[in-house]
C-alpha positions in Angstrom: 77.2 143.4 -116.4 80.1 143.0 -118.4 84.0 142.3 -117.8 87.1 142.0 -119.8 89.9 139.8 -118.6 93.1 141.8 -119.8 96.3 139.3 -119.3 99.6 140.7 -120.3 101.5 137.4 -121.5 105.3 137.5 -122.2 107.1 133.7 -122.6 104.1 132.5 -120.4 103.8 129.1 -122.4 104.4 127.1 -118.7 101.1 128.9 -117.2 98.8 129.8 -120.3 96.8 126.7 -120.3 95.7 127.6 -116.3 95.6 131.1 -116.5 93.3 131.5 -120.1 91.6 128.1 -118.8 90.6 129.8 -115.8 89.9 133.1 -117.6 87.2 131.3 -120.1 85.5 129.5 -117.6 85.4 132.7 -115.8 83.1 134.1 -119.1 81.4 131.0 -119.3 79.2 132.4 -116.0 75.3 132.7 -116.8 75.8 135.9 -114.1 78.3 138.1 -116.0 79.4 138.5 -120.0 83.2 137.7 -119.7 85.6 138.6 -122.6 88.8 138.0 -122.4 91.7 140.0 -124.0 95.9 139.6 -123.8 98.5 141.6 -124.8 101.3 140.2 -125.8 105.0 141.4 -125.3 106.8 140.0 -128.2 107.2 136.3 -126.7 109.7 134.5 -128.3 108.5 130.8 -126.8 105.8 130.7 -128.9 102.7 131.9 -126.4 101.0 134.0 -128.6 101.1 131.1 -131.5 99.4 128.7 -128.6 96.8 131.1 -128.1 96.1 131.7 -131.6 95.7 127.9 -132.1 94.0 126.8 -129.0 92.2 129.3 -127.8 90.2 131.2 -130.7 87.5 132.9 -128.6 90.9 135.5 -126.8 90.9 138.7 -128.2 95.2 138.6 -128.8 97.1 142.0 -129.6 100.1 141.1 -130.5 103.4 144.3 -130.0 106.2 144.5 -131.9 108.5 144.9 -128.7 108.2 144.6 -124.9 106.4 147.9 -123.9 106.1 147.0 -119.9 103.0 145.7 -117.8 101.7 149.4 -117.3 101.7 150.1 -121.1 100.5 146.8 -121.9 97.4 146.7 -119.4 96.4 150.2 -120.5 95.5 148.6 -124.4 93.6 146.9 -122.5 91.9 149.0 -120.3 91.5 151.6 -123.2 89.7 149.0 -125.0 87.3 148.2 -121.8 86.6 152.0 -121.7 85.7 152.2 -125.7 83.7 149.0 -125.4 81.2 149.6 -122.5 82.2 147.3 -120.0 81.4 147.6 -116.5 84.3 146.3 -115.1 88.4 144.6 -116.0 90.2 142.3 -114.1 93.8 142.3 -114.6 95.1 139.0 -114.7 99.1 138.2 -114.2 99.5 135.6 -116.9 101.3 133.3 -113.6 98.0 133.6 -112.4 94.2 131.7 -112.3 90.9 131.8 -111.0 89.0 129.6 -109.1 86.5 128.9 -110.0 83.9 131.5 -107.8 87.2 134.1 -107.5 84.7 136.4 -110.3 81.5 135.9 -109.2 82.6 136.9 -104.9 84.2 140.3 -106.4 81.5 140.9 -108.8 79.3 140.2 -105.5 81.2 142.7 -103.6 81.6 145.1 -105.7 78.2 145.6 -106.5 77.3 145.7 -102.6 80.1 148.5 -102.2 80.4 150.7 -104.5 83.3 153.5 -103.1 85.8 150.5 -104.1 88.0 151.3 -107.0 89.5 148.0 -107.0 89.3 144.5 -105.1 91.0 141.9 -104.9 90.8 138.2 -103.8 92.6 136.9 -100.7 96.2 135.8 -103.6 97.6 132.5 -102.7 100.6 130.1 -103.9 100.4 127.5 -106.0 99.5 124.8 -103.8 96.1 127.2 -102.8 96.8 126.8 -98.9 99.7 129.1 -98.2 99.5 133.1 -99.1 101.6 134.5 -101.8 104.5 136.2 -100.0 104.5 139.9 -101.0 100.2 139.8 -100.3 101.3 138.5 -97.1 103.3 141.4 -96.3 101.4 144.0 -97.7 97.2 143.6 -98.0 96.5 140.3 -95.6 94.3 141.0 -92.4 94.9 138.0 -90.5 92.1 138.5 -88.3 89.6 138.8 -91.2 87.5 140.6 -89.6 84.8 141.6 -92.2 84.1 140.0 -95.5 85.4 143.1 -97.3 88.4 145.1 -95.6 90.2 147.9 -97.2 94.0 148.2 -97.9 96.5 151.0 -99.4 97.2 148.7 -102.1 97.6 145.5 -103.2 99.6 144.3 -105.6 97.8 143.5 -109.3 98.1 139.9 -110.2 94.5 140.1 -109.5 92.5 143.1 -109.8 88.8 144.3 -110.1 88.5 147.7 -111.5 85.8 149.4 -111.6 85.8 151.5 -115.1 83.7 154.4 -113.8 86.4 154.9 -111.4 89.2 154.5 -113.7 88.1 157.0 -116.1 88.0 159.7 -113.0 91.5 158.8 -112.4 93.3 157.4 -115.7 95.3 154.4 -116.7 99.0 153.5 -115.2 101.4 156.1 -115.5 103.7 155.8 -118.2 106.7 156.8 -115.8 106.6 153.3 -114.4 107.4 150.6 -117.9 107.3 147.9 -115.3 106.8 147.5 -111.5 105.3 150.1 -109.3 103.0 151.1 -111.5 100.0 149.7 -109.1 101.0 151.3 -106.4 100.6 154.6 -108.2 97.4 154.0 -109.5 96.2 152.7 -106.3 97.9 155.7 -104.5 95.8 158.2 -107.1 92.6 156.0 -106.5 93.1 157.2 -103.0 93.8 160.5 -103.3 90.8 160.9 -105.8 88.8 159.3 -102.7 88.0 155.6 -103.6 89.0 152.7 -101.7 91.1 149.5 -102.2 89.7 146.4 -100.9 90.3 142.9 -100.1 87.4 140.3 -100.3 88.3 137.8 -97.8 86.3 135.0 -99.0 87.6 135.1 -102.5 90.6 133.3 -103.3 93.2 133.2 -106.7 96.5 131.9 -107.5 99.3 133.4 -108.1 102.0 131.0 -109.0 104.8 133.4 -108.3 108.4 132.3 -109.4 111.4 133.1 -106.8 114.5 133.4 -108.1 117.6 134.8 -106.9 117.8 138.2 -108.7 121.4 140.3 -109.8 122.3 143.3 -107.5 121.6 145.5 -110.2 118.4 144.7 -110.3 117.5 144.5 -106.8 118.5 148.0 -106.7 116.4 149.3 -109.6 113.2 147.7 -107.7 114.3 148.2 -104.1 115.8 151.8 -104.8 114.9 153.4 -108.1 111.1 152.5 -108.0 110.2 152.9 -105.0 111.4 156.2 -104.8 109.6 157.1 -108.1 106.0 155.5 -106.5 106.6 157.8 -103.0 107.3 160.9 -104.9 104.5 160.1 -107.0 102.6 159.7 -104.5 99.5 162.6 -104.7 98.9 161.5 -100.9 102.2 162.9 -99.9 103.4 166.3 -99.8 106.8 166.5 -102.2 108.5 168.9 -99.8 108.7 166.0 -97.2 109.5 163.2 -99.7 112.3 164.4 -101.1 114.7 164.6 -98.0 113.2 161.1 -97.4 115.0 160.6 -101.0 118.1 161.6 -100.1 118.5 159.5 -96.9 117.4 156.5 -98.4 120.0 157.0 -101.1 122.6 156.7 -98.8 121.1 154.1 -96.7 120.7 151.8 -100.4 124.2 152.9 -101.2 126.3 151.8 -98.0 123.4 148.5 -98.4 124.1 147.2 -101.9 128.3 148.8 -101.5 126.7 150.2 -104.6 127.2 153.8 -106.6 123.6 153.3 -108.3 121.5 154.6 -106.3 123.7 158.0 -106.5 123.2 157.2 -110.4 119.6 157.0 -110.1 119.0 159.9 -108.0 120.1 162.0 -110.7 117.6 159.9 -113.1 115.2 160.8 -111.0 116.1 164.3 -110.1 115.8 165.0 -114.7 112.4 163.3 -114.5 111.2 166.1 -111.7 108.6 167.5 -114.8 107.3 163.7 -115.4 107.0 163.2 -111.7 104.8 165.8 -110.9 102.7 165.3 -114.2 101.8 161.8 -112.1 100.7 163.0 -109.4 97.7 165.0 -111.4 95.6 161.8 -110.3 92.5 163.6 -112.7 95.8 162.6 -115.5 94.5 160.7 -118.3 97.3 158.6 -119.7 96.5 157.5 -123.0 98.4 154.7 -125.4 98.3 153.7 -129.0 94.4 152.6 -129.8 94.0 148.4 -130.3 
């Protein structure tokens, strides 16, 4: 069985040593041929110089600019494909493994094979208390079976299993950076595989909160998540886009804000690119490693 780590590194110097640490014992496992491969999106703190140095046995793609985590993940997913690996795990580069976080999804996945992609139960730094947004979107509290399906979950950590992925394609290139896993796991869906949690799995996710600008609370809160429901194959686009229109105004009198007018006209131009993404049989191909 094999498995490429993909990380997507960008000014990551205060987490590289856990997350690639964690990554190569990960593909030191007797069980399971590990590589592990990071893009990186033209840091300027010197990350991709540390892992040139230090850690000689990454595979390191170094881009001339910040193309986004979709764009980014897909070099390395293409590469999975072309190389014959069974499986990729998306790692955030704020991220590690435990040290059995591979081995219990490997485990899983293996036992149930209609998941597209699984997850470990995502925790804070300190290991005991859940990262927030996993909290509020993929935790069963009641843990009820040792695998449970979700909608989605966010991709700090991911499984994916590559026979899926090549049914369905790589992130859409609509979203350069957030919501693009929550199309892909919508598309998953829609193509009829499943999104799991494995409950007794476990990863960090060292997630820094900071106070954001409006502006950008509005592009996440507003913009996105109106691109991710109306490219959404699950949901008809006659009853999204009145949905659209309401929650334009609702975001507007919010945020005392004119953007989300200014974005609904953004995304009423990329109508043609919106309904390219919902083709979840869509292959979306980047620039070869």
């Amino acid at each position: 069985m094999k498995v490429l780590i993909i990380i997507v590194s960008y000014n990551g110097m205060e987490w590289i040593e856990r997350c690639l640490g964690s990554a190569l014992k990960a593909s030191a496992s007797k069980a399971v041929q590990a590589d592990v491969f990071v893009v990186d999106n033209c840091s300027s703190d010197g990350t991709p110089e540390r892992i040139e140095k230090d850690y000689p046995k990454v595979k390191l793609v170094r881009s001339e600019s910040n193309m986004g985590f979709g764009a980014a993940n897909n070099l390395g997913l293409e590469y999975a494909l072309e190389h014959g690996y069974d499986y990729a795990y998306l790692l955030n580069q704020d991220a590690w493994l435990l040290p059995d976080t591979l081995d219990l999804l490997l485990d899983a996945a293996e036992s149930a094979g209609n998941f597209a992609i699984l997850s470990p139960l995502q925790m804070q730094a300190d290991g005991v208390n859940f990262d927030t947004n996993f909290e509020k979107r993929a935790l069963n509290r009641k843990l009820p079976e040792p695998l449970y399906e979700v909608p989605r979950v966010m991709a700090a950590h991911w499984l994916i299993r590559l026979s899926a992925l090549k049914e369905v394609g790589l992130f859409a290139p609509i979203f350069p950076h957030y919501g693009e896993d929550d199309n892909l796991c919508d598309r998953f869906r829609a193509a009829g595989w499943k999104i799991g949690v494995v409950s007794g799995a476990k990863a960090i996710h060292d997630r820094a909160f900071r106070k954001e600008p409006k502006e950008k609370l509005i592009r996440r809160n507003y913009y996105v998540k109106s691109l991710v429901e109306l490219c959404n194959p699950l949901k008809p686009l006659w009853r999204i886009w009145p949905y659209i229109y309401i929650y334009t105004l609702v975001k507007a009198i919010r945020y005392c804000s004119i953007e989300p007018f200014r974005y609904l006209c953004k995304i009423k131009s990329q109508k043609e690119e919106i309904l390219k993404t919902r083709e979840t049989n869509s292959f979306y191909s980047t620039n070869k490693c």
